[in-house]
N, C-alpha and C positions, 0 to 999 in steps of 0.2 A: 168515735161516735158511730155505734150503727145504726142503719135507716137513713132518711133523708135527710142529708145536709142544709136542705132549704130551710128547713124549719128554725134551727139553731144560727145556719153562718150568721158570722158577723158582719158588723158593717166596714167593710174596705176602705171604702172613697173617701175617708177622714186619714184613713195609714198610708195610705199614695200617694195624697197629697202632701207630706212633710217631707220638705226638703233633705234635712242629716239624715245623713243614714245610722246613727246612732241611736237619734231620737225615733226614728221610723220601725227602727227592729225593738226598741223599746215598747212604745204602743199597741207592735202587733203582739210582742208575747204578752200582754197586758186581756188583748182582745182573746188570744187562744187558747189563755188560762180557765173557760168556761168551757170548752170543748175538750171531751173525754176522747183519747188516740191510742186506738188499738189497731192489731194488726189491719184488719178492713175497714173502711170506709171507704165515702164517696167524695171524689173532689167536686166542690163548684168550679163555676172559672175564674170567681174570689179568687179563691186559694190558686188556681194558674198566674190571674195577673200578680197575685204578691209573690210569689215563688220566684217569678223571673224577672222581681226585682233585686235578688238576693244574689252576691257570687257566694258564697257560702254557707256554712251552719256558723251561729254564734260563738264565738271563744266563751264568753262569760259564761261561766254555771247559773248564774240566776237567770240568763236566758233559757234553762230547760224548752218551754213550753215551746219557743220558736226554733231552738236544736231538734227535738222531737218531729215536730211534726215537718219543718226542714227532709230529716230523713226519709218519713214516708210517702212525701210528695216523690222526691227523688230515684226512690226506687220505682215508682210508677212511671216516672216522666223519663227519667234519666238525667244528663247536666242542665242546668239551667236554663243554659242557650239553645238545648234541643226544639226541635218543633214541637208544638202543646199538642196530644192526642185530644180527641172528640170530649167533651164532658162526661160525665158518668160512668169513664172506663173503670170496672171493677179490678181490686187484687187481692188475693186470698194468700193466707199463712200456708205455703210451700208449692204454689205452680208459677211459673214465671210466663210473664206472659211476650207477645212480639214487640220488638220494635214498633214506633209510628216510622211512616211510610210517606214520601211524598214524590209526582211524577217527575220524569229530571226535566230538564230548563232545555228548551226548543227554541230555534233561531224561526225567523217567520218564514215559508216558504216559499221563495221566486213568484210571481206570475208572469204569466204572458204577456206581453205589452206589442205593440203592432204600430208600425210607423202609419200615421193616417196623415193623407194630404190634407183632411179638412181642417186641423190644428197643428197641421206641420211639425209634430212631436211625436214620442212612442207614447202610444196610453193604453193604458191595459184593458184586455178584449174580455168586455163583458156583451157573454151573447144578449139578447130582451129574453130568448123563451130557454132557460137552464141550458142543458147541453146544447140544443138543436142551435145550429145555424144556417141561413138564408145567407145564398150568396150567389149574384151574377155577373159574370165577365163579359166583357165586349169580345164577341168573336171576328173573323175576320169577313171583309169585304172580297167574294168572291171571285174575278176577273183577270185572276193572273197564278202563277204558281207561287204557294206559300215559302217564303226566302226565312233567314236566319235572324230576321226581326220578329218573323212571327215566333218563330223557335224558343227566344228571349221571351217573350212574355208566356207563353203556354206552357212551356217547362218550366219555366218560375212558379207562375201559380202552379202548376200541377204538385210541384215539392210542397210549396204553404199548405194547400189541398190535403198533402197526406200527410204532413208533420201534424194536420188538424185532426186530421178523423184517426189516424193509428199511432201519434204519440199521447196528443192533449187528450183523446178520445174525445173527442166531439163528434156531434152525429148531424154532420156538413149534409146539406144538400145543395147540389150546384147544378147553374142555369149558365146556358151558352148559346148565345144568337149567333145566326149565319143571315150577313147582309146581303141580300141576292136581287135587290132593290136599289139603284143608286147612280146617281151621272157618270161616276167612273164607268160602271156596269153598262149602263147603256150607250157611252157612247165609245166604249170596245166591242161591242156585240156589233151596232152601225158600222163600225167601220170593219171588222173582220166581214163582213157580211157582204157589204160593197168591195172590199179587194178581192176575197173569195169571188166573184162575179167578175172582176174586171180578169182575173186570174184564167178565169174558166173560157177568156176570148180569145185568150191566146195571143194579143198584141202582136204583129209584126216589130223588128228594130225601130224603124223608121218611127211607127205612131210611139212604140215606150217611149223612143228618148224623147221626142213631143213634150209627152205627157209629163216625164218627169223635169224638162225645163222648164212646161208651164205650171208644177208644182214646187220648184225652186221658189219663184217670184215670191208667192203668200211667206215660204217658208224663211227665205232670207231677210225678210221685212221684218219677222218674229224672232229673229236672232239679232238683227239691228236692236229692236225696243228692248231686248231682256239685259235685266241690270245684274240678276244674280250669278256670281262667277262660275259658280257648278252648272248650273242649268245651261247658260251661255255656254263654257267647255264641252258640255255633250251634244247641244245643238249643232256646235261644230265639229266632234267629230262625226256625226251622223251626215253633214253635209261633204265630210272631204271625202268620207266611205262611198258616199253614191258617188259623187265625180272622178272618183279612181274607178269606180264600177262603168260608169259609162264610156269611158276612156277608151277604153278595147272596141266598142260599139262603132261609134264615130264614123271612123274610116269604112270599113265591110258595107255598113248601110248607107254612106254616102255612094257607093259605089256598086251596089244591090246585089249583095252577094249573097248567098244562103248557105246552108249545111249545119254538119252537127255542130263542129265549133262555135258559129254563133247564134246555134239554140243554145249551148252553153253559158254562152255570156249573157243571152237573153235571161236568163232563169237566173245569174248570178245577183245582175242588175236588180231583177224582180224581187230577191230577196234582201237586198243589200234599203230598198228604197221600199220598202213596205210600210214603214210609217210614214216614208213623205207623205206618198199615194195614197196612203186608207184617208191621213189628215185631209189631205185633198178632195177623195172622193165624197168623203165627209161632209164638206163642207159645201159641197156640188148638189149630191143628192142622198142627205141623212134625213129629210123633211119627210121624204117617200119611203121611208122604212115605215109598214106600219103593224106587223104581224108579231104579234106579242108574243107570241114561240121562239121568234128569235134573240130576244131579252132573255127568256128563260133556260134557251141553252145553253149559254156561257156558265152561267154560274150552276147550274147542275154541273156541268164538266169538272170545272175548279173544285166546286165545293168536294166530291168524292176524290180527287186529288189532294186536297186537305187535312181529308180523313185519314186517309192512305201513310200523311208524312205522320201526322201523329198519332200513330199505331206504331209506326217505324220507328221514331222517337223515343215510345214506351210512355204517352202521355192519356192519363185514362179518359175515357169520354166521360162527358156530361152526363149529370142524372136526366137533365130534359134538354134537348135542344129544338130552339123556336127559330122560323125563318120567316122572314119579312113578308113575303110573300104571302103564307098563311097566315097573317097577322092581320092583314089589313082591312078587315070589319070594325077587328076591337081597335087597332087605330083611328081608324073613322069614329068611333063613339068617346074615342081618349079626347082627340083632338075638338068634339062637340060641346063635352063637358068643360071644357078650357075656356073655350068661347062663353059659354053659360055661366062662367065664373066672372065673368068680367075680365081676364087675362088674356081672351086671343080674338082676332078681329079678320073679319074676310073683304079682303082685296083681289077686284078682275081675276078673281077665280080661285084664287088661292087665299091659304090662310097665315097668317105672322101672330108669333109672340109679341106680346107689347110688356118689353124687358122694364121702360120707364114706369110703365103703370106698376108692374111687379115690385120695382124696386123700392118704390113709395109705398108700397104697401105696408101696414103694418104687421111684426112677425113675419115676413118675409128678406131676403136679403139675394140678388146678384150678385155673379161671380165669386161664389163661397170658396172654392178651389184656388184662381186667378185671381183676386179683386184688381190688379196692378194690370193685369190683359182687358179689362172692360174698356172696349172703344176702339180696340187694335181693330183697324177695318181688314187689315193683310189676310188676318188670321181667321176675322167673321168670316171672309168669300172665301177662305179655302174651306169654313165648314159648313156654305152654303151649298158647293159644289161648282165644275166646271159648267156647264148648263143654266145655271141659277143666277150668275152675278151680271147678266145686259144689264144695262140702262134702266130700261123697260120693265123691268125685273127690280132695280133697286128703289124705283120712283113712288112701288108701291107699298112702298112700308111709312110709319109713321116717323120711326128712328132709324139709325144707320145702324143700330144694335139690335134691329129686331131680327129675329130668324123666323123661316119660314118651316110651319108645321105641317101645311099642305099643300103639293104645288098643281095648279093647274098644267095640266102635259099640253106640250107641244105641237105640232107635227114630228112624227122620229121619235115619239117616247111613249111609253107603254104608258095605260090609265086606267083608274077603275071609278065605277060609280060612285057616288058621296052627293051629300047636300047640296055641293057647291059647285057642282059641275062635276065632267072628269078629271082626274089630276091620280095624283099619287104623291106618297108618304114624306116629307122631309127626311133627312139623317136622323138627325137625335131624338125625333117621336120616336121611332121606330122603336130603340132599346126602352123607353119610359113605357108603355103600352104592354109590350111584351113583360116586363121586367112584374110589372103593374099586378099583373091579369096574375101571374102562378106566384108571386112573394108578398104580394098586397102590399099596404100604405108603408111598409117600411121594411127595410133588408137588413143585415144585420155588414156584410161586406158588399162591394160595389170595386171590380179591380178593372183595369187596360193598361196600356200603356202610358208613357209619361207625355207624350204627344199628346192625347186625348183630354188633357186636364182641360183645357182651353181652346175653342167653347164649347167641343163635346159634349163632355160630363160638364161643364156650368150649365149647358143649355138643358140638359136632363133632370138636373135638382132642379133649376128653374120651375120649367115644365111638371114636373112630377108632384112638383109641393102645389103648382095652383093647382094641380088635378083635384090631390087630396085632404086641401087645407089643411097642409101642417109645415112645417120646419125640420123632419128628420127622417126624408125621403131615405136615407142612405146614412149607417151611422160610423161606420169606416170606408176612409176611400183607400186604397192601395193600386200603384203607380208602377209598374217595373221601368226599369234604369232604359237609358239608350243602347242600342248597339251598334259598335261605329267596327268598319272593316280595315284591321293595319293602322290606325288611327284617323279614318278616312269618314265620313258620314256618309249611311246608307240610304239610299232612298232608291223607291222601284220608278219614281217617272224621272228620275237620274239617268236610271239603270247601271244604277251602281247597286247589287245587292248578290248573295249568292243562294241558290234555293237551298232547300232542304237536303232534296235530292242528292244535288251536285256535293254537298256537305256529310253527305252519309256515306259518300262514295273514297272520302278521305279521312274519314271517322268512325268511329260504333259509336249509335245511340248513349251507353253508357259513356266514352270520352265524351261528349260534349254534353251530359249531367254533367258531369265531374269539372267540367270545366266551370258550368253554372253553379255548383254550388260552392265550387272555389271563390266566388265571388259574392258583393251580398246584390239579394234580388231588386233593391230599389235604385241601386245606381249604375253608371255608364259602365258597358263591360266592352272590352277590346275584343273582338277577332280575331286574333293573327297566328303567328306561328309559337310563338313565344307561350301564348295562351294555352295554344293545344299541345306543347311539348312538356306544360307543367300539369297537365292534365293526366298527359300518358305517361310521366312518370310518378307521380300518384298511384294510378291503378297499377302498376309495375310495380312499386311496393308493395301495398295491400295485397295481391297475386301470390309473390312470393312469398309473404307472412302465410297467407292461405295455404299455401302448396306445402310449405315445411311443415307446419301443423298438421295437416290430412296425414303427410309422408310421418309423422311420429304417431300418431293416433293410427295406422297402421300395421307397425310393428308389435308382435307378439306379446301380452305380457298376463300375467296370471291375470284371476280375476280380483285377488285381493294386494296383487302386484302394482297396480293402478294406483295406489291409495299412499303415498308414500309422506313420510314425516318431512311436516316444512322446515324448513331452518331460513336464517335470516333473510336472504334472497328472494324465496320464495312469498314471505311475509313483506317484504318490501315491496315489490312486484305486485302484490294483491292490493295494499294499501293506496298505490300509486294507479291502480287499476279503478276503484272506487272514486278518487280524488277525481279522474277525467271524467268517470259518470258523469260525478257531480257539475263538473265542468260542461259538458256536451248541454246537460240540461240548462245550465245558467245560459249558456249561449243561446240556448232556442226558444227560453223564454225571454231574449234580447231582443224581439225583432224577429223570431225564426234564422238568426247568423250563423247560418250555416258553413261559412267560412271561419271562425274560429270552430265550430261545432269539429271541421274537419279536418285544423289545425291543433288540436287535441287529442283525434284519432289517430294522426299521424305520428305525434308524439308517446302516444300508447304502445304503437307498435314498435315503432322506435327502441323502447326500453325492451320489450318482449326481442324484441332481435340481439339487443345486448345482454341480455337475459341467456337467453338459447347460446350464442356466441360462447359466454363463460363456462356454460354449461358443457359444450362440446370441446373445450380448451381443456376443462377438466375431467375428462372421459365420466361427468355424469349424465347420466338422465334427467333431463330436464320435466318438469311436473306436466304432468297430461292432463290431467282434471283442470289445473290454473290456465292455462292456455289456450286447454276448448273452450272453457268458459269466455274467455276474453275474443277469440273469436268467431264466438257464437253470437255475440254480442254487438261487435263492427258488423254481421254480416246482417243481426236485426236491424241495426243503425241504417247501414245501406238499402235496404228492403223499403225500410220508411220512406228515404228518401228517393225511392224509383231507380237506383242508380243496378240492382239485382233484379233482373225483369223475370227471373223463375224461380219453380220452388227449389230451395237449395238451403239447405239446415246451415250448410257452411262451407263460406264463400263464393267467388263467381263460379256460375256455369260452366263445362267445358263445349265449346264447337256452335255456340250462338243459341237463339232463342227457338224452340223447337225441336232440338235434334239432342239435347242433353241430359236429360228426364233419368235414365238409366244406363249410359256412359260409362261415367266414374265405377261405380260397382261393378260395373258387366266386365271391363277390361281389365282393371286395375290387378285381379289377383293372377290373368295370363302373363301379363309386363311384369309382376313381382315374380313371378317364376323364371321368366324371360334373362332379368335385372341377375339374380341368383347363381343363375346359370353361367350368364359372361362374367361373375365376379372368380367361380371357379377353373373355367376356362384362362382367363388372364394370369390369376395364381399359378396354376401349374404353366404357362408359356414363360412366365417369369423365370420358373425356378429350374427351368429347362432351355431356358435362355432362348426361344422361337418369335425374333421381331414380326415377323412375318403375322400369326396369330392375333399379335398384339396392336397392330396395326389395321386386320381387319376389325378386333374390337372397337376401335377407335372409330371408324368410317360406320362400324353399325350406330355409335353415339351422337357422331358428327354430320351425317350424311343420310344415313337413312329413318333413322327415327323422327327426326326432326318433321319430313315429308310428312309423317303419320298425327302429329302432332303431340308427342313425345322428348320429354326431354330425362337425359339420363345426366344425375349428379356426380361421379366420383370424387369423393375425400379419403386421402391417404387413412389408411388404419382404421375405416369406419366404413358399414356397408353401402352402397350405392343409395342414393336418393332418386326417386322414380315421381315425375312432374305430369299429368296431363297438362298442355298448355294450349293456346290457340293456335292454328299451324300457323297462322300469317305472322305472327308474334316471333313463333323461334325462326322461321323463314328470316325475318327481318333480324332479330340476333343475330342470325350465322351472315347474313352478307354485313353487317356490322361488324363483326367479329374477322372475317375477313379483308375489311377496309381499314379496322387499326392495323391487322398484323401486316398491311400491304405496306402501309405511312408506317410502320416500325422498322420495315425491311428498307424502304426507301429511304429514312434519314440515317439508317444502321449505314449505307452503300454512300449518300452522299457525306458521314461523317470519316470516312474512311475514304473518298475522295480528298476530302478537304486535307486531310492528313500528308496522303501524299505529295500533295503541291505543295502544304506549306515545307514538307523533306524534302522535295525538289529543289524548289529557292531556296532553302537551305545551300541545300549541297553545290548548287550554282553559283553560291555566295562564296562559300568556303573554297571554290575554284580559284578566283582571283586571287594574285597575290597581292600582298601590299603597296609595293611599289607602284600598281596598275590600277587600284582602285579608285583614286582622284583624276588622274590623266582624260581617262572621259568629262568629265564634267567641265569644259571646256567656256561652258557656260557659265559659270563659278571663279572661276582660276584663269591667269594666264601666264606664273611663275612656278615652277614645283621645284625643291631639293635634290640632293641626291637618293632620297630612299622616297622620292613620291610625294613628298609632304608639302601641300600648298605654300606658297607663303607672300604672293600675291591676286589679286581680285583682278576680273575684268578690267578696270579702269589703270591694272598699272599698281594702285596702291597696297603699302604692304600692309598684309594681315596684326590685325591688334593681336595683344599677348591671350587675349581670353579665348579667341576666336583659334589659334594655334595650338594654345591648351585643350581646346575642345579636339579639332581635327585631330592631332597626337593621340588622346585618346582612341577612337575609331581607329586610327593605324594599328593601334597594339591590338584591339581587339580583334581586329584580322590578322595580325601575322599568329594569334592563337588558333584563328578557328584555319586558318590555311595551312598548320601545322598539324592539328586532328586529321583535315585533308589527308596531308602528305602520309600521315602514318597509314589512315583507309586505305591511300592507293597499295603502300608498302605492303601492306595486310593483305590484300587481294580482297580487299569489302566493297572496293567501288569498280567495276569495270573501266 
């Protein structure tokens, strides 16, 4: 039938509906005995649904009309079970037309998921504004030099940071306070301030040691009351240090002696007893510090010391960073609005969170982070501050859980204007205000440390939701893990910690990435040697993958020489190349786990070494396009995560940050000349037999290249491999390489000691003859036979048959070995 089918189809829904399929094909050829089937028509999707309820054409002849048009459907659709093309596809008598088509079957794509303290689960990071994400970290409190805690969390995030904006491509903006404001702060400024002055008197003996007996008393009263066993061990060693300091004193100034020596011990003393004495002086006269310049010098100091370590690190700076100091307007107006909410109340001068009111509130909730720390007073006064927790101080709050959001200053502490008097900023206003003012009512990330959960950050969501009446100040929190040194806990008023500095001086920036990201970013990570020794040999792999890859992507080859047919191997290798992608990605969309992330690279290369390895067993050429590719790829991986601090198409640097830029190229093709040259040189010494020659070659590969920072490969049968490496690297191989082959020579010398003694006693053994060898044992025996052989004990009694049996044996086995003897001496073998 040509033209529309609409007009003529039949009715279907009565042929569908019949169960037999006997009676079912009967009806329809019943129904499509009215419709005329010629080469064209149109199908409806009647005709689809009945078609594919059909497996075949009719056998019977009197079904024509459903054989027929069976067929025509068929060659349109193709089998039965095919997917049905769109309705009204046409077909004409002699064009064939395509296949239907459908897109293949897709697994759903990973996302991102992020451990959030707030529901202590991963849940997947959906920003509020599409790509853009808002994000503030607690930066650090100025007053001391930045240790290997801070390192921990600013390298952690800084990796999140960039797995964000250059893998996820999010377009991160990131906020970072410098507390330059705070009781630590001030009362380190007071007291360098005051030693510095007492310093500057120049003490005779006589008044130091005074001073620091009269600074003993407070101090050993304060190591009497402390319970906690760490604090208490450093209080005493700080106490035995000064009394071994003063020791040398003693005598000379009972006795009023003067000269260098005991300015010596003066100065040693003064150094050794510098906290008792600032504590003291502190506590004497910190009231009369009142010059706000000397608050603000400390932390200028520190802070550009801060910056210093992480630049050194390769940790990127902040889109904006806020300091408390210029803050404190819009904290004064944070902390007004608080109050205006009904959420914060002013007491003798200062102002408190009223946490109970907060908590009763409705759509409000305390302690979202912590609910299980709500009430811990330990933890509220250390996040009051030292300065904050008198008496006098606690009495004015409503609850024991209130914090203070503004504090009236003291005598001895810097203050600015405000409503309420003068005072200055609480701790955790400080980041809520700042955080406030540039991300507004809500952030999308909020990271510190794992310390900070409690009451830090509770007091900031706190604080932050009554500002903005809402519930969702902060809608990821992230935590970085502790870090403990040797399995020891860190702390700087322990002083147990190690800076940065001191850290960089037995590390590159990139070992201690490596080490961070060998680990995952939320939990505890070790310190130690163990740590950093798996660290450096990581990048010791990865290096070496790099080095041989450059060293064959160096080597000559056409340019349609490059391109070579895969065979199995190679398509293995590709296959297994792709499956890590996949992998690296599943991992980073885990959490950002960067530790399996690395644990897949590793095992990438891994195969790529035993790849190359086969290749070079079997004098081929291993694939240079599959190779580059694969380390083109670890060295984007690496870039992402900070751990490649330059530009470098492929792999690390040579010679550090700064100085490598054009290195590699500049020298590479003098050393490949260089490398050429001694290969020809050693050839002809060989075949001319000149040790001499060959020897100097050696000293140029062993000895002096090394200094330059060069390393030469030779492999039998194959041309020289030529390494730029870091000189302190082969430096430390060759004294390495030197302390096996010393321990090889040494146990080589004592195993051939051992040798000899045990032929010695041999032969001193085979000396004696038989008859002689019981007689000594006097202590054993006190009968023997005529050929020597025991046959009574000490006591007299005679030897059992077993015991005789035994001894006999031993006889004979000597008059054997005394007979070998006798022949050595015969021989002239023994002198």
């Amino acid at each position: 039938m040509a033209g529309s089918s609409a007009e003529h189809a039949p009715d279907y829904r009565s042929v569908l509906s019949i169960s037999d399929e006997a009676a079912r094909v009967r009806a329809l050829n019943e129904h499509l005995s009215t419709r005329s089937y010629v080469q064209g028509f149109s199908l409806s999707q009647a005709d689809v649904d009945a078609f594919r309820q059909l497996s075949g054409p009719p056998a019977d002849a009197q079904l024509f009309h459903v054989a027929r048009w069976f067929r025509h459907v068929a060659a349109i659709l193709g089998s039965p079970r095919a997917p049905a093309p769109p309705c009204g596809l046409q077909a004409s008598r002699g064009r064939r037309t395509q296949p239907p088509w459908s897109p293949p079957a897709r697994s759903e794509p990973c996302q991102l998921r992020l451990y959030n303290s707030l529901t202590r689960r991963k849940d997947v990071f959906v920003p509020q504004d599409g790509r853009r994400v808002t994000w503030y970290c607690c930066g650090p409190t100025v007053y001391d030099a930045a240790h290997m805690g801070h390192a921990r969390s600013y390298i952690s995030f800084d990796i999140l940071r960039r797995v964000l904006r250059d893998y996820f491509k999010f377009d991160v903006f990131y906020c970072m306070n410098i507390t330059d404001i705070d009781d630590k702060i001030i009362k380190r400024a007071r007291q360098n301030y005051l030693f510095e002055q007492y310093r500057e008197k120049q003490p005779q003996a006589v008044q130091l040691l005074e001073d620091v007996r009269t600074a003993l008393q407070p101090f050993s009263a304060k190591l009497h009351e402390t319970s906690d066993p760490d604090k208490r061990q450093m209080l005493e060693r700080l106490e035995r240090a000064v009394r071994l300091a003063a020791e040398p004193l003693e005598e000379p100034a009972r006795r009023g002696l003067t000269g260098e020596e005991l300015d010596g011990r003066v100065q040693v003393l003064l150094e050794e007893a510098k906290d008792l004495l600032s504590d003291w002086l502190d506590s004497m006269h910190g009231s009369e510090v009142s010059d706000n310049s000397i608050f603000s010098k400390l932390p200028k100091f520190w802070e550009a010391e801060f910056h210093k370590d992480m630049e050194a690190l390769n940790v990127l700076p902040p889109d904006v960073l806020t300091r408390v100091s210029e803050y404190v307007p819009e904290i004064v107006d944070f902390v007004r609005k608080i109050v205006d909410n009904g959420y914060g109340y002013v007491s003798n001068g200062s102002v408190y969170f009223d946490t109970v009111k907060f908590a009763n509130s409705e759509g409000h909730c305390y302690g979202k982070l912590v609910p299980e720390a709500v009430g811990d007073q330990k933890a509220l006064q250390e996040g009051e501050g030292d300065l904050s927790i008198s008496a006098e101080r606690l009495s004015e709050k409503r609850s024991p859980s209130d914090f203070a959001l503004w504090k009236a200053s003291k005598p001895g502490e810097p203050s600015w204007p405000c409503p309420w008097g003068k005072g200055r900023p609480g701790w955790h206003i400080e980041c809520s205000a700042m955080a406030g003012t540039l991300l507004g009512a809500s952030m999308d990330l909020h990271g510190g440390g794992f310390d900070l959960r409690f009451p830090h950050h509770d007091n900031e969501l706190a604080q932050s939701e009554a500002y903005f009446a809402n519930d969702c100040w902060v809608r990821y929190f992230l935590h970085t893990g502790h870090l403990t040194i040797a399995g020891c806990k860190m702390s700087k008023s322990l002083k147990n910690f190690i800076t940065v500095k001191d850290a960089l001086k037995r590390h590159s920036a990139r070992q201690l990435r490596l080490a961070f990201l060998m680990h995952s970013w939320k939990d505890a990570l070790d310190y130690s040697a163990n740590t950093m020794e798996s660290a450096l040999q990581y990048e010791k792999l990865l290096n070496e993958f790099f080095l041989n890859v450059k060293d064959l992507l160096r080597a000559p080859v056409e340019v349609a020489g490059q391109f070579e047919k895969w065979e199995d191997k190679e398509t293995e290798l590709n296959k297994s190349f792709y499956d890590k992608k996949a992998a690296v990605h599943e991992a980073l969309c885990d959490n950002v786990d960067t530790r399996t992330a690395l644990e897949e690279m590793r095992a990438l290369v891994g195969q790529c070494n035993h790849y190359m390895a086969a290749r070079k067993a079997a004098r081929r050429r291993p694939s240079r396009t599959l190779l580059e590719s694969i380390a083109r790829y670890l060295t984007h991986m690496l870039k992402i995560f900070g751990a490649i601090e330059e530009e470098s198409s492929l792999g690390f640097p040579v010679g550090g940050p700064g100085t490598s830029l054009n290195l590699e190229p500049t020298v590479m093709p003098y050393l490949q000349v260089l490398s050429e040259f001694r290969e020809g040189v050693r050839r002809v010494a060989r075949e001319h037999r000149v040790p001499e020659v060959l020897q100097l070659s050696d000293a140029l590969r062993d000895d002096i290249l090394p200094e330059l920072g060069v390393r030469f490969e030779d492999h039998e049968g194959l041309p020289t491999v030529v390494k730029l490496v870091d000189r302190d690297t082969l430096l430390r191989e060759r004294e390495e390489k030197k302390r096996a082959e010393e321990e090889k020579r040494r146990k080589k010398e004592e195993a051939a000691r051992k040798r000899q003694e045990q032929e010695a006693a041999r032969l001193a053994k085979m000396k004696v003859p038989p008859s002689e060898m019981f007689l000594s044992e006097s202590d054993k025996y006190s009968k023997f036979d005529e050929n020597g052989l025991p046959t009574h004990d000490t006591e007299g009694r005679e030897l059992s048959r077993g015991q005789a049996k035994k001894l006999k044996k031993l006889l004979e086995a000597q008059e054997k070995l005394h007979r070998e003897y006798l022949q050595l001496v015969q021989n002239g073998s023994v002198p």
